[in-house]
C-alpha positions in Angstrom: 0.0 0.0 0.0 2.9 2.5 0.3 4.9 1.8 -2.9 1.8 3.2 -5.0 2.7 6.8 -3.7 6.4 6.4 -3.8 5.9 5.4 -7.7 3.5 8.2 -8.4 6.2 10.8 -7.0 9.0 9.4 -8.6 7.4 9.6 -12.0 6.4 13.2 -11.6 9.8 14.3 -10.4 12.0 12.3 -13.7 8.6 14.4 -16.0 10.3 18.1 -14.3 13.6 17.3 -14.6 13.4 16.6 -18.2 11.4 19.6 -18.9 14.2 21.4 -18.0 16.8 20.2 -19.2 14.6 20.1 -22.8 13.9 24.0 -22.4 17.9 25.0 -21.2 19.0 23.6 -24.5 17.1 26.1 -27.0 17.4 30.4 -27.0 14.4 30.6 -28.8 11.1 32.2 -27.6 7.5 31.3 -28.9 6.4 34.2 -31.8 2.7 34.3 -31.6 1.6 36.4 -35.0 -1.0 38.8 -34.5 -1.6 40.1 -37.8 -0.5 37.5 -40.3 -1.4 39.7 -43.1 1.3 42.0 -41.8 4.4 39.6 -42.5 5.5 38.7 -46.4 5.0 35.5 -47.0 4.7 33.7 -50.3 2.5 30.7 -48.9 -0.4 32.6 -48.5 -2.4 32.3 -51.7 -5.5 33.4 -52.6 -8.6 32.2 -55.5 -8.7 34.6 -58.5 -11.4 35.0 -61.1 -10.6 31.9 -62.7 -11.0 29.7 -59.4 -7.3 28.4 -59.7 -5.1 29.5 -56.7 -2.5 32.4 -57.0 0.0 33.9 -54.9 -0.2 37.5 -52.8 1.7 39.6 -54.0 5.2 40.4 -52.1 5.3 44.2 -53.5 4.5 47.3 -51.2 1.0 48.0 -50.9 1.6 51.4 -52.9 2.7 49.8 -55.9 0.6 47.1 -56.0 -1.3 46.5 -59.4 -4.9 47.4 -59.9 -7.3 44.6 -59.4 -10.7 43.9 -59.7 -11.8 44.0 -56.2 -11.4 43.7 -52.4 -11.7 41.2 -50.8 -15.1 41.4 -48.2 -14.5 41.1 -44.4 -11.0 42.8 -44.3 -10.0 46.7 -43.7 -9.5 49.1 -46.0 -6.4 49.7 -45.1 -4.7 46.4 -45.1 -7.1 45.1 -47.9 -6.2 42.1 -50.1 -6.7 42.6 -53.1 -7.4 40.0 -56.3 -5.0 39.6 -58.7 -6.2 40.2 -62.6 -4.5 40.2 -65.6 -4.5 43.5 -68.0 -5.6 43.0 -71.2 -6.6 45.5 -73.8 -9.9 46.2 -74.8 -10.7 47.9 -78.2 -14.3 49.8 -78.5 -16.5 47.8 -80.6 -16.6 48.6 -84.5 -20.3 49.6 -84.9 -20.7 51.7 -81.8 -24.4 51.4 -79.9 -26.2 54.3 -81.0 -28.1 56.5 -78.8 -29.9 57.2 -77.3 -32.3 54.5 -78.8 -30.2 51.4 -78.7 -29.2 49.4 -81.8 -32.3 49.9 -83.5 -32.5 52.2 -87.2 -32.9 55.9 -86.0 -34.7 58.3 -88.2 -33.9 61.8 -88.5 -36.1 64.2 -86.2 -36.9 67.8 -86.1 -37.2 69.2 -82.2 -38.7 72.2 -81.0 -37.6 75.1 -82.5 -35.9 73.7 -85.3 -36.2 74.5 -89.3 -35.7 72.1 -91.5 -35.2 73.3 -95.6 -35.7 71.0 -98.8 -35.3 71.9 -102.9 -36.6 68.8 -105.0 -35.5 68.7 -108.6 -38.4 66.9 -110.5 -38.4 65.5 -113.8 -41.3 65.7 -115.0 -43.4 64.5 -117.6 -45.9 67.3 -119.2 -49.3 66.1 -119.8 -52.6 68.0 -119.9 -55.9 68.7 -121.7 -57.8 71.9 -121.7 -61.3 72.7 -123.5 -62.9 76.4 -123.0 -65.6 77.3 -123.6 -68.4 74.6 -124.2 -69.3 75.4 -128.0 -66.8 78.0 -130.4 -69.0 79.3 -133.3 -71.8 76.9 -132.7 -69.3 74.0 -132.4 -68.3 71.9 -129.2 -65.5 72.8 -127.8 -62.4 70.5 -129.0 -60.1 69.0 -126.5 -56.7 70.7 -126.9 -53.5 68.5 -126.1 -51.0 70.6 -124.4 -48.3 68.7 -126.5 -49.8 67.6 -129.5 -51.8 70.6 -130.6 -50.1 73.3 -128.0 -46.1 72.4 -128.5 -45.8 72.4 -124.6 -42.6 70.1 -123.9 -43.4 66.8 -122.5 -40.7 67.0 -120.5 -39.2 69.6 -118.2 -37.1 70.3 -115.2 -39.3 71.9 -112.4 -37.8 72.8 -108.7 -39.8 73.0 -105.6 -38.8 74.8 -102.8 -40.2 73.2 -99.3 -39.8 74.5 -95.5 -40.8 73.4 -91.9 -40.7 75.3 -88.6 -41.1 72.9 -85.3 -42.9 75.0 -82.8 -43.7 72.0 -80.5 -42.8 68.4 -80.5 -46.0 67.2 -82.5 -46.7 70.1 -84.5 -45.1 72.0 -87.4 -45.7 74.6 -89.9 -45.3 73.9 -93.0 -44.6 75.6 -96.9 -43.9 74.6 -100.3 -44.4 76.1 -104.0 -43.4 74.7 -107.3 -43.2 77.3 -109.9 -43.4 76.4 -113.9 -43.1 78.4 -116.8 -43.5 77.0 -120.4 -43.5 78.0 -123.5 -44.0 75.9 -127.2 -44.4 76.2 -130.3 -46.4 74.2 -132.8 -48.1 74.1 -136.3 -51.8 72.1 -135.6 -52.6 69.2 -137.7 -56.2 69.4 -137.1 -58.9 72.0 -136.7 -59.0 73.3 -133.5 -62.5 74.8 -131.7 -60.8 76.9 -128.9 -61.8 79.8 -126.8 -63.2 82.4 -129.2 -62.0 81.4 -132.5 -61.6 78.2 -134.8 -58.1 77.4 -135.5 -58.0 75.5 -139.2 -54.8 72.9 -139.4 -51.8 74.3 -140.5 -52.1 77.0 -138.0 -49.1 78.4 -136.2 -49.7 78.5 -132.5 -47.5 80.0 -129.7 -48.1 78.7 -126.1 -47.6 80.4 -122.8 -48.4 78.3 -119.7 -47.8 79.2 -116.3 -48.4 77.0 -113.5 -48.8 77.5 -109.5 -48.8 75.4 -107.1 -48.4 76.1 -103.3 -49.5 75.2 -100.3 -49.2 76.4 -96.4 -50.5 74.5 -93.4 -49.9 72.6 -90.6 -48.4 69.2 -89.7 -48.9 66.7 -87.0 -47.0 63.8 -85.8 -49.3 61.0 -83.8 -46.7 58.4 -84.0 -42.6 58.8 -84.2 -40.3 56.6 -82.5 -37.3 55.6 -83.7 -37.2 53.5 -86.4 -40.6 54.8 -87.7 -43.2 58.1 -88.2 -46.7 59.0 -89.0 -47.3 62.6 -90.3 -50.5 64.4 -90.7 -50.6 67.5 -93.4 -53.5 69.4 -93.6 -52.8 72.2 -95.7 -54.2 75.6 -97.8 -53.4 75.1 -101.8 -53.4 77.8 -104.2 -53.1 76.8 -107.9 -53.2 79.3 -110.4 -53.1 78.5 -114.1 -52.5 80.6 -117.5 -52.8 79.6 -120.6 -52.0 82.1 -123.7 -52.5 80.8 -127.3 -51.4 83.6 -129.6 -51.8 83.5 -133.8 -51.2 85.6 -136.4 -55.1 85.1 -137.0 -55.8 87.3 -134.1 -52.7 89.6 -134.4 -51.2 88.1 -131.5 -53.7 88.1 -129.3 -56.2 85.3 -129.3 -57.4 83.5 -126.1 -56.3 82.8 -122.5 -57.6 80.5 -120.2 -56.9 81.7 -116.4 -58.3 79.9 -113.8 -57.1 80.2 -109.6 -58.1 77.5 -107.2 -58.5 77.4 -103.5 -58.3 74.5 -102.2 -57.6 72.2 -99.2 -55.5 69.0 -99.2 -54.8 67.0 -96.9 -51.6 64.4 -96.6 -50.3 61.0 -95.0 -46.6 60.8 -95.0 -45.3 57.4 -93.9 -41.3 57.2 -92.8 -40.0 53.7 -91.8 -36.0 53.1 -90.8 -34.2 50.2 -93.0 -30.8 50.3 -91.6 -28.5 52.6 -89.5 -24.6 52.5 -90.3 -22.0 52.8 -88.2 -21.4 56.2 -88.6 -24.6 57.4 -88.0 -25.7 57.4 -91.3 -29.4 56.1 -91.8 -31.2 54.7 -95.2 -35.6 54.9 -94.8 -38.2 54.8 -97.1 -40.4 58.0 -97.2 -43.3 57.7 -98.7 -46.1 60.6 -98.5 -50.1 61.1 -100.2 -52.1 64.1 -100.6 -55.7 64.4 -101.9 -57.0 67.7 -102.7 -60.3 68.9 -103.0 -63.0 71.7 -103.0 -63.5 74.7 -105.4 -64.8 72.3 -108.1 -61.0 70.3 -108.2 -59.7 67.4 -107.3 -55.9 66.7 -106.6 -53.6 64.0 -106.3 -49.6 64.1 -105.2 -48.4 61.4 -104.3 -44.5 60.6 -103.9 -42.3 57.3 -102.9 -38.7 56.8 -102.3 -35.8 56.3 -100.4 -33.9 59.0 -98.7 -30.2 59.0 -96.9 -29.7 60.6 -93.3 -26.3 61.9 -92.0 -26.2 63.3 -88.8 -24.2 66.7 -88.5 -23.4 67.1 -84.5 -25.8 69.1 -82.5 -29.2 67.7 -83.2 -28.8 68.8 -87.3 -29.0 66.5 -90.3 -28.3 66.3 -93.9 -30.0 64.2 -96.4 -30.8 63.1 -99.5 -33.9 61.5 -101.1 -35.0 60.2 -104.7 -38.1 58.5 -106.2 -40.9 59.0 -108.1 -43.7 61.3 -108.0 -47.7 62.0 -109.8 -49.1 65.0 -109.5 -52.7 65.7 -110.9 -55.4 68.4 -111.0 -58.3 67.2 -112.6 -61.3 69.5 -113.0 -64.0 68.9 -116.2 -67.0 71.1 -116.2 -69.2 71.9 -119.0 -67.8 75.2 -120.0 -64.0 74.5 -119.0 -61.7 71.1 -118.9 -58.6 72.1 -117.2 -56.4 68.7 -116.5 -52.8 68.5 -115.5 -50.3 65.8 -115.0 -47.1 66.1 -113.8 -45.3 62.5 -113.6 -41.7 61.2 -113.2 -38.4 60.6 -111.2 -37.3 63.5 -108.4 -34.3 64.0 -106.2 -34.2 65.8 -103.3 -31.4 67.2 -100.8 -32.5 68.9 -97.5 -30.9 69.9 -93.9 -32.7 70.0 -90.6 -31.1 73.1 -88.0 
């Protein structure tokens, strides 16, 4: 019963002597590390983006490279950062326009701006006038501007076109076309016109002057980008003259003048086909006016294609061709005045 003790003591006393003998042999002291982030060390390693592991940097903090982020849970002053490679990114060829996204962008007056247009039109001639109903007892014969008249059939005519925006929706709106022909022409048949009977063989000089303008308003229901809706509602004046001089009537013979007041009113119908990557846009414009009252009726219609380029600062440039039909179509008793002016047009115009 008293060698249990003795044992137990004798163990613990051989466990303190080599304890110290064990700690007399080394100088060295415990380091406990606070701050491990503090110290340079090249085992710590961290994820990048790519999930694969990669070393912390060894440089200063000041001249450490730029990375994508910090890391969460650390401060901002002893932060660690990801590592990312730098590669160089080029801007993208066809640049997103704005600010309606990739989609065509048409060209679009604001508020206050003007936008001016000259269309070159090359037309073909046509018309038919009778006045009065009977000459000398006779009906009246149908005169042919070209065939009987010597009016050319074809001709170069200009139109001159402006806008005003005074609010978003709503324009103002102006436009006259001008023409002045003359012709020449011995008839091959008898003619009954105005006053006096014109046997064939007859020399005939023509003076024809033709007026057509119109002034109203214009309003947009629909525009977005890549498409727009225009209403025109607009005032025409049309005046017409018509001088038929012979050396039967020293000169002087008859003259058919006749002014209309009218109203028309138009649909114009712009959709986008493509935008390029400058800016440039390609649309189809296409636009129809029927005119009426004061005994007339009027058609204009027009279709084409028309090039945008935008100019800095809200302004555009552009370009459009097609084809156009214009008629004035009025046949009473006592006068037949018709008109037809048909063919190809170009057009060049700026928005400011």
């Amino acid at each position: 019963m008293r060698r249990c003790p003795f044992t137990v003591v004798v163990c613990l006393f051989f466990f303190i002597v080599s304890c110290q003998a064990f700690a007399s042999q080394s100088d060295d002291t415990i380091n406990v590390v606070i701050n491990p982030l503090a110290e340079k060390t090249d085992s710590f390693v961290t994820p990048n983006l790519w999930g694969t592991a990669a070393p912390l940097s060894s440089e200063p903090l000041s001249f450490m490279q730029a990375s994508a982020k910090r890391r969460a849970g650390l401060s901002s002053h002893r932060s660690v950062q990801l590592t990312k490679p730098i590669v160089k990114c080029k801007a993208p060829v066809c640049p997103i326009p704005q600010p309606c996204g990739p989609t065509c962008i048409l060209p679009k007056r604001m508020a206050g701006q003007w936008q001016l247009a000259i269309q070159v039109f090359f037309a073909r001639v046509k018309g038919t006038v009778r006045s009065p109903a009977t000459v000398a007892g006779f009906p009246a014969t149908d005169v042919d501007f070209n065939d009987d008249l010597g009016l050319p059939s074809h001709q170069t005519l200009l139109e001159y076109s402006g806008w005003y925006q005074f609010r978003p929706s709503w324009a103002l709106y102006y436009s006259i076309m001008p023409i002045h022909l003359e012709g020449t022409q011995v008839t091959n048949r008898d003619l009954y016109f105005g006053q006096l009977f014109f046997p064939a063989g007859t020399l005939l000089h023509t003076n024809w002057d033709f007026t057509y303008q119109k002034v109203g308003l214009l309003y947009q229901p629909i525009f977005n980008c890549n498409a727009s809706v225009s209403i025109y509602n607009s005032w025409v004046f049309n005046d017409q003259k018509l001088d038929v001089s012979s050396s039967l009537c020293a000169g002087h013979c008859n003259r058919v003048d006749r002014t209309r007041n009218m109203v028309m009113s138009e649909l114009e119908v712009q959709k986008c086909i493509r935008t390029l990557c400058n800016g440039g846009t390609l649309s189809c414009d296409n636009r129809v006016g029927i005119g009426y009252l004061d005994g007339t009726f009027a058609l204009d219609l027009q279709v084409g294609l028309q090039f945008s380029v935008p100019m800095n600062a809200g302004r555009w440039g552009y370009a459009k061709g097609g084809y156009r039909f214009v008629n004035f179509k009025e046949d009473r008793n006592d006068l037949r005045l018709d008109t037809y002016l048909e063919g190809g047009f170009v057009e060049a115009g700026l928005i400011f």
